[in-house]
Backbone as CSV, one residue per row, in Angstrom:
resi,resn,N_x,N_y,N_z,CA_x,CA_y,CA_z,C_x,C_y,C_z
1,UNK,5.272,0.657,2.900,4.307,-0.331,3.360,4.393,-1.550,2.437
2,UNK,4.578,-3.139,2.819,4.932,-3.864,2.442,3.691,-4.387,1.413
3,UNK,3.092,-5.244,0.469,2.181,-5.523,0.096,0.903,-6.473,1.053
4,UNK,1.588,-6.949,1.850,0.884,-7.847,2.753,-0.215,-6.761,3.886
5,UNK,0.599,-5.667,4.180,-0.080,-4.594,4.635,-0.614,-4.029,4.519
6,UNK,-0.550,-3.625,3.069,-1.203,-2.675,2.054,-3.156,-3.644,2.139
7,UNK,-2.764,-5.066,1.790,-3.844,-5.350,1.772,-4.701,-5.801,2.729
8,UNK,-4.563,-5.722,3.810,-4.704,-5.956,4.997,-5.460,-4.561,5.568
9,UNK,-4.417,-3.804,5.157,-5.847,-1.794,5.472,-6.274,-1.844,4.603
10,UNK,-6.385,-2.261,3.489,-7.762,-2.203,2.428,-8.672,-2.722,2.911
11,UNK,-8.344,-4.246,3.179,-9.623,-4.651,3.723,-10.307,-4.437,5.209
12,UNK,-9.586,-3.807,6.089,-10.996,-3.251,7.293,-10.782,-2.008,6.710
13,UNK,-10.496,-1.183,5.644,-11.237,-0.418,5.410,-12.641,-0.779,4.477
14,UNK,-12.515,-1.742,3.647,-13.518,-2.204,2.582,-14.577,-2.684,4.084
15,UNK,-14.394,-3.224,5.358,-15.306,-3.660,5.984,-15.898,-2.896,6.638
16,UNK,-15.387,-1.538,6.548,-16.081,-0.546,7.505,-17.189,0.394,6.441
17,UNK,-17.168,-0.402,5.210,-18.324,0.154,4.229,-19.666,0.280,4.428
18,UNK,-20.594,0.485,3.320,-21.783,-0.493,3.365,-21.759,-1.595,2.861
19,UNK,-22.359,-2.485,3.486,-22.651,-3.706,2.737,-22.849,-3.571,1.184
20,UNK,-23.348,-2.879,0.594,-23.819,-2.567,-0.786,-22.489,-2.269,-1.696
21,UNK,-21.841,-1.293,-1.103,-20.473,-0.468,-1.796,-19.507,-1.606,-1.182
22,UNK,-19.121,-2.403,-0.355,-18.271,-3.787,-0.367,-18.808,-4.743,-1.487
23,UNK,-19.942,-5.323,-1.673,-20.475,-6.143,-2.573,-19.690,-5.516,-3.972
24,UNK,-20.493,-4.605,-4.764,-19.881,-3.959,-5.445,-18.561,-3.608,-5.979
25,UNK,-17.527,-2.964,-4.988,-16.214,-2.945,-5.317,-15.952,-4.392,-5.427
26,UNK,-16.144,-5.236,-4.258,-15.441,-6.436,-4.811,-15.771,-7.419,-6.161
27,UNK,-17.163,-7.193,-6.407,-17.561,-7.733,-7.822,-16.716,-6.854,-8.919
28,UNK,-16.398,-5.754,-8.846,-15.724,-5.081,-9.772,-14.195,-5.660,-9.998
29,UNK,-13.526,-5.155,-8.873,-12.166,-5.740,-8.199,-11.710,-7.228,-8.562
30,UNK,-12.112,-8.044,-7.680,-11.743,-9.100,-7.634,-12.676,-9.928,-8.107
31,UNK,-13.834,-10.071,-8.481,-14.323,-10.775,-9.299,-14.750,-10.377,-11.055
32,UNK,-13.861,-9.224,-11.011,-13.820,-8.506,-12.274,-14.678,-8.828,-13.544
33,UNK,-15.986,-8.193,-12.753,-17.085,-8.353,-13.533,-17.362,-6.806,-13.999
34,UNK,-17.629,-6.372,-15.307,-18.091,-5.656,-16.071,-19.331,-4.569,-15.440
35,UNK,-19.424,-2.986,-15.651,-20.305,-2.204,-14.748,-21.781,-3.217,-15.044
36,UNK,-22.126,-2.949,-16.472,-23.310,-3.612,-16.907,-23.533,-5.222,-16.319
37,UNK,-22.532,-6.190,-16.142,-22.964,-7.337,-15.314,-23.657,-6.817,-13.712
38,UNK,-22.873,-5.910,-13.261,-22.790,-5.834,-12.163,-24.525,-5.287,-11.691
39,UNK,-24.689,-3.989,-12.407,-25.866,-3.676,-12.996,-27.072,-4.491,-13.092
40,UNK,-26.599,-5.676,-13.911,-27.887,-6.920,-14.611,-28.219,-7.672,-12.762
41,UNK,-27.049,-8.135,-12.719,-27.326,-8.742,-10.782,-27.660,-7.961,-9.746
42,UNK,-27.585,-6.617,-9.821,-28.266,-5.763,-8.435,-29.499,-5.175,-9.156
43,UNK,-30.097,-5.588,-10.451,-30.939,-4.769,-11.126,-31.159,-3.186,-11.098
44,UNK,-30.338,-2.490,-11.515,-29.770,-1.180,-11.320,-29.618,-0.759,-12.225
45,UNK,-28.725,0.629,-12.657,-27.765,0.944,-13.943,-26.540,1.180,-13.644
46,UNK,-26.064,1.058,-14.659,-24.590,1.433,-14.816,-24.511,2.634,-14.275
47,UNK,-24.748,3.578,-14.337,-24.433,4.922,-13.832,-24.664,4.869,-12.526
48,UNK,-25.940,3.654,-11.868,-25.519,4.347,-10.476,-24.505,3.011,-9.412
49,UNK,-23.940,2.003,-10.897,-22.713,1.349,-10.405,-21.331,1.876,-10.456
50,UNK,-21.362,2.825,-11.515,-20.181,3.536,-11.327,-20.385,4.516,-10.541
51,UNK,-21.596,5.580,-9.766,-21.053,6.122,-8.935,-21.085,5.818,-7.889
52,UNK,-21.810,4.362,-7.164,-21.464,3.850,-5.961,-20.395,3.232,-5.872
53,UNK,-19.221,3.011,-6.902,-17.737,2.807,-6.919,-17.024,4.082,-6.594
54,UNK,-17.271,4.649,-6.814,-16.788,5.993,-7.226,-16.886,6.817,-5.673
55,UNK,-18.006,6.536,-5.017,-17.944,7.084,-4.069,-17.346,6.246,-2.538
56,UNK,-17.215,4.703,-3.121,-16.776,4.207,-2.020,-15.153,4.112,-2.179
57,UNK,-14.680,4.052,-3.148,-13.153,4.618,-3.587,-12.792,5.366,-2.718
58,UNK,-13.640,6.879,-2.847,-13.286,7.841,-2.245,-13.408,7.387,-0.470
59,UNK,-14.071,6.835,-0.117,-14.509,6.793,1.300,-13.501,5.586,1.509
60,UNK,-12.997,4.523,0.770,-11.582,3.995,1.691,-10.382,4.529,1.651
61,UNK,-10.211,5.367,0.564,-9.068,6.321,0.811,-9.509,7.108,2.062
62,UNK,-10.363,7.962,1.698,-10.152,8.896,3.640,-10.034,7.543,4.915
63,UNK,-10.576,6.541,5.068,-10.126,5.308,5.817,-9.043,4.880,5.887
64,UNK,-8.309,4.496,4.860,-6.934,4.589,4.729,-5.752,5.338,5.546
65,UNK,-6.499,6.545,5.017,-5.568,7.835,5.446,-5.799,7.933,7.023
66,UNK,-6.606,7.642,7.768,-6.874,7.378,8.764,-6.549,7.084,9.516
67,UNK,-5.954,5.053,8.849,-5.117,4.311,9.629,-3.663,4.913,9.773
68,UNK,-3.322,5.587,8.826,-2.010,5.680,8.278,-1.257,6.819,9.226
């Protein structure tokens, strides 16, 4: 799978998220902000920013695997 593709099923898989776990990964990802920033702006904790990463990881891989 070429890279252009690759990112292309990431993202309708990232869109078939929640709104919450898209926000998130992509503040992590691509705006590569820190758990604790991420944390300070959704007023939250770290622990439950790393496991709403953690669990939406898991949920675009089975999406992934899906398309594939």
């Amino acid at each position: 799978m070429e890279a252009t593709e690759s990112v292309t099923v990431y993202r309708q898989a990232l869109k078939r998220l929640p709104y919450n776990w898209q926000k998130i990964l992509v503040m992590r990802g691509e705006d590569e902000m820190s758990y604790t920033e991420i944390a300070q702006i959704l007023g939250t904790t770290e622990s439950s920013v790393r496991g709403t990463i953690s669990k939406a990881k898991k949920k675009i891989l089975e999406l992934i695997k899906q398309e594939l």
